[in-house]
N, C-alpha and C positions, 0 to 999 in steps of 0.2 A: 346660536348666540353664545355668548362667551363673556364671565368677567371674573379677574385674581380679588382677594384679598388677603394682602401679607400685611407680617409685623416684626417686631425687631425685639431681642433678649438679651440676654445672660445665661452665665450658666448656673447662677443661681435662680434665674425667673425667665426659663429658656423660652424663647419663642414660641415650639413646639407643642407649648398651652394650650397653642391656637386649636390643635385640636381636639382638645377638651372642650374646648367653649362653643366646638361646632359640633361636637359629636362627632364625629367623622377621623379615622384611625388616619395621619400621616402614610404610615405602610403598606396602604390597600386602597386600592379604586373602588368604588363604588358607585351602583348603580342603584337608578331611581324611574317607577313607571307615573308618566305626569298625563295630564291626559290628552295632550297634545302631542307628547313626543316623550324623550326619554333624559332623564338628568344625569348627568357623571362626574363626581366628582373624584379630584386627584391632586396629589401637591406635587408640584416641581421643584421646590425645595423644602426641605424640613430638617434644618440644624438647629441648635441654642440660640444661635445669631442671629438667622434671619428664617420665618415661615413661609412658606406661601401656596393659599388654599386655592384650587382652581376649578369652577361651575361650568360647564358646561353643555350644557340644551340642543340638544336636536330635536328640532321640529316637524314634526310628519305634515305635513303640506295636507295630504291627501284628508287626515282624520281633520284640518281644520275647516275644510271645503264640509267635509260629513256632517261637521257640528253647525254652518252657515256662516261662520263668523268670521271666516278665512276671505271677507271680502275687500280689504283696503282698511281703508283708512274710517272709522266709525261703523264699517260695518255697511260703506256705501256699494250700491249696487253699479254704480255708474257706467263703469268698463266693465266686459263682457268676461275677459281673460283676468279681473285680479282676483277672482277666486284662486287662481292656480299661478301669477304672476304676482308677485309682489315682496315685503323686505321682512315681513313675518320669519322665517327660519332665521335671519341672519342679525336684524339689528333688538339689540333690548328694546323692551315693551314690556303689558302688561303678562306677558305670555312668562317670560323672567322674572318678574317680580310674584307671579303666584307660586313660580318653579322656586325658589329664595323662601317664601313662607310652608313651604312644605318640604324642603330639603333641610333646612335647617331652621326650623320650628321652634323649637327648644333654644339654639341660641336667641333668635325674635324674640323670645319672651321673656330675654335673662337668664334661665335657666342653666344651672351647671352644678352639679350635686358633688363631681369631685374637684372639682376646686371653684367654689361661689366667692371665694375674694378676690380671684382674676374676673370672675362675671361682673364684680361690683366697680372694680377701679376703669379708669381710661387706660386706653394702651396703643402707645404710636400705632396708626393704624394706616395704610396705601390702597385707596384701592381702584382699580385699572376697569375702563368696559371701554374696548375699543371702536366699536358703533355702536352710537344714543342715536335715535332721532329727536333733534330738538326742534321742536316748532316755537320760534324764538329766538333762537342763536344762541348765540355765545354769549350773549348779554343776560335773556333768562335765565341758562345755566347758572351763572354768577348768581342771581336774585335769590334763585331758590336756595343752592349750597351753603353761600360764604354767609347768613345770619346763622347755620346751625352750627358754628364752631369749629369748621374744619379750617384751617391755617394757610390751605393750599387747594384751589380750585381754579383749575389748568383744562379748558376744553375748545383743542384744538379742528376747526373746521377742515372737513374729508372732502377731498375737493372730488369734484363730479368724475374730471376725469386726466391722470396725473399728464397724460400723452395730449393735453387741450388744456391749458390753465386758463386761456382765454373763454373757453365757461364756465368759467366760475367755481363754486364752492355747491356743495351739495345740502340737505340740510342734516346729515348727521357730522355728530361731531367723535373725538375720540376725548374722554372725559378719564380725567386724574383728579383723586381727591385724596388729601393729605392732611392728618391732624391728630390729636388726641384725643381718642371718645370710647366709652363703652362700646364694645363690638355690637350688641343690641341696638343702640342708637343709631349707631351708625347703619344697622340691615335696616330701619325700620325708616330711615329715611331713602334709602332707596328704593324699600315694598311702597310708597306713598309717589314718590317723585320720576320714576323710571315711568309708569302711564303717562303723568301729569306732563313728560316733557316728548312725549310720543301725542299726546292728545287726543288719543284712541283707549277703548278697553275692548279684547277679542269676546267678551262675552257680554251679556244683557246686565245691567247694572240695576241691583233691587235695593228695597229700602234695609235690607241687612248689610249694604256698602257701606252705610253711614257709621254703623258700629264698629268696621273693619276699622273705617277712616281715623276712626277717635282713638281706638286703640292705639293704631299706631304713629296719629299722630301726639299721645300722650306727653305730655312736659316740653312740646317744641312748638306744637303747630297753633294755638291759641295765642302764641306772640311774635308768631311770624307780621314778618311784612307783607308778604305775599299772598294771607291767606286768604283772601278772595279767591283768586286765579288759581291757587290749590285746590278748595274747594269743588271749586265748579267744572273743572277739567276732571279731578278726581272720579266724581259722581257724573261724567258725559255732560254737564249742563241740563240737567235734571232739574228744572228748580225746585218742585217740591223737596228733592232732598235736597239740594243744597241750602235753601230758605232753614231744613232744620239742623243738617248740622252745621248753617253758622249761628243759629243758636244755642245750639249745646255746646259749640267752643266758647260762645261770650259767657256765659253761665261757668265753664271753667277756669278764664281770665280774668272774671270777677271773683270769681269764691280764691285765687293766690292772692288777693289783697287783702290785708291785714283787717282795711278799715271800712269795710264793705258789710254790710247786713245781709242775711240771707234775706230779708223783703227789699233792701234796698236792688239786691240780684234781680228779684221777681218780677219788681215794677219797672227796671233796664228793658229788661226782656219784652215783658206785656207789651209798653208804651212802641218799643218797634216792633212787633208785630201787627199791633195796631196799625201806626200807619206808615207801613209797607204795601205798596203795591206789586202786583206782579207785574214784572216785565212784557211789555207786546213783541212779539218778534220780528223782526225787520219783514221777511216774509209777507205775513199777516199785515203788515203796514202797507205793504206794496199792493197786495189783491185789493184792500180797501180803496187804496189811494187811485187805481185802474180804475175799480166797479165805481167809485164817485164818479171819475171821466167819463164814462160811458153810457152812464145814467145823465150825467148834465146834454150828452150829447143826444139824448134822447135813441138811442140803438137800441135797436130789439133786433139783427142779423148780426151775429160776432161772430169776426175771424179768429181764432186764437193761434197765432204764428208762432210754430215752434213752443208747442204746450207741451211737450215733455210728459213727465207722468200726470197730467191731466188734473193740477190742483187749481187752475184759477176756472176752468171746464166745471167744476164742482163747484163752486161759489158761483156762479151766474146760474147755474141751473136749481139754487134757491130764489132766485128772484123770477115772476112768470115777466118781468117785463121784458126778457132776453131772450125771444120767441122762437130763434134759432140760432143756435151755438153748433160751430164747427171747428175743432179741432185738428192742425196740422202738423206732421215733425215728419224729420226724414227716417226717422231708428223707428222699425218695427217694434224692436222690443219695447221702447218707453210708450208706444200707442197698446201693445199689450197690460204695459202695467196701468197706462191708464183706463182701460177700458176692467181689468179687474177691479181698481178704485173705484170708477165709477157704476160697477154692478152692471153692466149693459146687456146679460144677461137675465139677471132680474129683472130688469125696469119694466113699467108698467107701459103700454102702449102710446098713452100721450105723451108721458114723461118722454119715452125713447124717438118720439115723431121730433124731439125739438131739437137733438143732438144726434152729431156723427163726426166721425175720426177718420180723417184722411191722411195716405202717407204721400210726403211733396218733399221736394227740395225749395226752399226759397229761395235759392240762386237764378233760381226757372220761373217764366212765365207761364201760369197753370189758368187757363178761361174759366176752370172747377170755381177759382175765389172771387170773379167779378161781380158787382152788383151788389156789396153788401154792406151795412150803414158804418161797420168801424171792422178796425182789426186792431190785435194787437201783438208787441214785440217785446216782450217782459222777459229782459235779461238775456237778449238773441244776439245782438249786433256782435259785444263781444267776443262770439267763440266766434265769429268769422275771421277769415286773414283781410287785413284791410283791402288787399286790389281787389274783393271777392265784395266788397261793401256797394259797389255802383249796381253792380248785377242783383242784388236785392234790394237796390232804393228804385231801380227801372222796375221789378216784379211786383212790389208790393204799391207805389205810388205813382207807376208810369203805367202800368198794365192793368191789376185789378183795380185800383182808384177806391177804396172806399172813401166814405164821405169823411169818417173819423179814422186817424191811427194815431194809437197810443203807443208810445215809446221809452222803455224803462232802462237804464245802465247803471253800472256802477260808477261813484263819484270817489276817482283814484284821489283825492286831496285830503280825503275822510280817513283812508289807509293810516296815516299816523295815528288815527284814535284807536283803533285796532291794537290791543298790546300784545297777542299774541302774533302779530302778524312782523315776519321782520322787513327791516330795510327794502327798499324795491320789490318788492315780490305782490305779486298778484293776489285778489281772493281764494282764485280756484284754480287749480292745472290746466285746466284748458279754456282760461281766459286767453285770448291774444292781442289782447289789448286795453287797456282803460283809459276814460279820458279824463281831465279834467274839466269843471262847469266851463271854460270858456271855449275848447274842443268841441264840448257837446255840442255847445250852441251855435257856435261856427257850421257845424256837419248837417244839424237837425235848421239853420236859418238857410243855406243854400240847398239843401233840398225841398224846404218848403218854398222856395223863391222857383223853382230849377220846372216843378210841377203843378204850381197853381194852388197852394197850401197857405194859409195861415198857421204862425204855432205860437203854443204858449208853454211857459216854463214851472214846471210844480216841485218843488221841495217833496221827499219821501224820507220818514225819520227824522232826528232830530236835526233840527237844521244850526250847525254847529256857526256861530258867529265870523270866527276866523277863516276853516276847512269844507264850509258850507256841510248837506245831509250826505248818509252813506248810499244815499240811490236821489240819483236827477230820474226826473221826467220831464216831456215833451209829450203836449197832445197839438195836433196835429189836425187843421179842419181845411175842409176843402172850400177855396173863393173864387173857382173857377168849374165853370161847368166840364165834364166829362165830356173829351173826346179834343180839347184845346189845350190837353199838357203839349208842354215844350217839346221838342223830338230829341233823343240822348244819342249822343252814342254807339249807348252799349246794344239800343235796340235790335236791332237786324241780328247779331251775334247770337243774344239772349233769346230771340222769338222764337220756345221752342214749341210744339204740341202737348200736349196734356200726357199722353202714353210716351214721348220722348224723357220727360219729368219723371218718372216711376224708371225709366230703364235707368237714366243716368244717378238716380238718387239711390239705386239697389248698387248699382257701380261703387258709388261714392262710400 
């Protein structure tokens, strides 16, 4: 990864300051050991006129795989290959913003002992990072830069791919910022804003983040606009830390006014803390908003369709009224992670008599899942390719028929409330689709028409007036005896054996 910063002189207040104020000799390359890879810094020009400082970062792929944190995006395990596939070496992140606080340290903090009246004044300053990843666009970019007083914030989208314009733009951008500012200020808003616009940090975020945070967001970040979303990106969505340091920025946004008390500070402060509640997490909304359906439906046999790493498997196996829980997904690996979640080694003999984890394709008809009082489909539909949707409505409600299926997606009309989420763009990468509530309903009333189903429709989250919740549900009950669904289709196709299911799902 790669990003300049130059400036402009005289030949009485040459340029060439510049590297005073970085420590870094114009004359000589230098090298830096980071612990990810290696820093080099070198200028490509250095006249009176015009300086310019050039960063450098090579990232060793392999030590960040060593360290575990070379996994994508948050540090998700999701795909198998982003340990060793992904935009880590090449685009800015936090990996460059730590390289930036240890490369040139000394400037971050003001410092310059041969010449501290160039550290103290502004000085036109340019500076160039040709892949950000902005989660946001181009419109965050602006949010965050243009209130810190740069004159010129220029962040042009890199399109996916120049030989295809017709897909589109990619989500990094190439990012110009131009203005008058202390060279400090200006590192110190990219040491904050370079994670914050990647929305990742390669490493574990502790509660010494929060002090990192204050530092350097000192005399900017307490009157931002934006400092929510700073915040809480900063710190991973931590809440604990972010609940405290946005109390410590109020408590500094109050103590710059003139006519403020320090008890009148104290009592700001207390009174929200008081009454702030912690946020529930959509997540946690959703297992709730399931385990109520399944409990009104009186089920003690659940199917968990496509349980992935095994979290709603764990919530029903505190309730004894869910007498047997089976777990299904087609990826080996997420039935391993769930099955280390879930301790299935440890578990105690009765505990372990209630649950079990099977690997299936849902596209297939599998005789393993018939006979049991509900299933459910918490966030499944989506990652399928829609002509792939009948051959899982024939599996799950023409074949196995439980009595209850419960059915979770996301509510694409909600997406505008998402701020970090840009224009069109989905929640996750391999969503392939989202509907909107009248979709949903459409999809979930013709197949409960199609098979002998009753459905009802439940709000998940806040259920927004205009954009309705960020997750619909449909529960789904059966009005027709077993063995009088409708004939599909897709059947004959679909009918496959139990051992055809395992071959083709290992295929898959």
């Amino acid at each position: 990864m790669f990003m300049t910063i130059s400036t402009t002189g005289t030949q009485e207040r040459p340029a060439t300051d510049l590297g005073f104020l970085l420590h870094k000799h114009p004359g000589r390359k230098q090298t830096f050991s980071t612990s990810h890879g290696t820093a080099h810094v070198v200028y490509p020009e250095a006249t009176a006129e015009r300086c310019t400082a050039a960063l450098l970062l090579e990232v060793d792929p392999v030590a960040l795989v060593r360290r575990g944190k070379g996994k994508g995006r948050g540090g998700s395990p999701d795909a198998a290959l982003s340990q060793y596939v992904n935009d880590r070496p090449y685009a800015a992140s936090s990996l460059l913003a730590v390289a930036l606080s240890t490369v040139f340290k000394s400037a971050l903090h003001g410092v310059c002992n041969a010449r501290p009246e160039r550290a103290a004044e502004p000085l036109p300053l340019r500076i160039e990072v040709p892949a950000l990843p902005a989660r946001g666009g181009v419109a965050l970019v602006e949010k965050l830069f243009a209130p810190l007083g740069w004159s010129t914030v220029e962040a042009v989208p890199v399109a996916l791919d120049t030989q295809f314009p017709e897909w589109g733009d990619s989500r990094y951008v190439q990012l110009v910022l131009e203005g008058e500012l202390r060279l400090a200020d200006a590192l110190r808003h990219l040491y904050v804003l370079l994670p914050v616009l990647d929305d990742a940090k390669h490493y574990w975020v502790s509660p010494d983040e929060v002090d990192k945070l204050l530092r350097a967001g000192e005399g900017w970040l307490p009157q931002h606009p934006e400092q929510k979303l700073i915040t809480s990106r900063y710190l991973s969505r931590r809440w604990g830390l972010t609940r405290q340091a946005t109390e410590r920025l109020e408590l500094a946004r109050l103590a710059d006014a003139d006519d403020i008390t320090v008890e009148e500070i104290d009592n700001a402060v207390a009174e929200e803390t008081e009454t702030e509640e912690r946020p529930t997490p959509l997540s946690v909304q959703r297992r709730e908003a399931i385990l109520a359906a399944l409990r009104g439906a009186g089920a003690g046999r659940v199917l968990d369709l496509g349980c992935g790493q095994g979290q709603l498997v764990q919530a029903m196996l505190k309730d004894v009224k869910f007498t047997e829980i089976v777990g299904v997904d087609v990826s080996v690996r997420a039935l391993t992670i769930a099955s280390r979640r879930l301790k299935l080694d440890r578990m105690g003999e009765r505990q372990a008599e209630r649950v079990s984890l099977l690997q299936g394709s849902l596209t297939y008809t599998d005789k393993r899942l018939a006979g049991y009082d509900a299933a459910v489909l918490s966030e499944v539909i989506e990652h399928l390719d829609l002509p792939r949707l009948p051959a899982l409505e024939y599996a799950v409600f023409g074949s196995a028929r439980p009595r209850t299926v419960v059915v979770t997606t996301p509510n694409v009309e909600y997406n505008v409330r998402w701020e970090a989420l840009p224009a069109g763009h989905v929640r996750h990468g391999d969503h392939r689709f989202e509907w909107t509530r009248q979709e949903f309903r459409d999809w979930a009333g013709t197949v409960a028409e199609r098979h002998g189903y009753g459905v009802e429709f439940v709000p998940v989250g806040p259920d927004d007036p205009e954009v309705g919740p960020p997750t619909q549900m449909a529960v789904f009950t059966m009005t027709e005896k077993p063995g009088t669904e409708k004939p599909s289709a897709e059947k004959t196709s679909k009918d496959k054996t139990s051992a055809e299911n395992v071959k083709e799902a290992k295929v898959a």
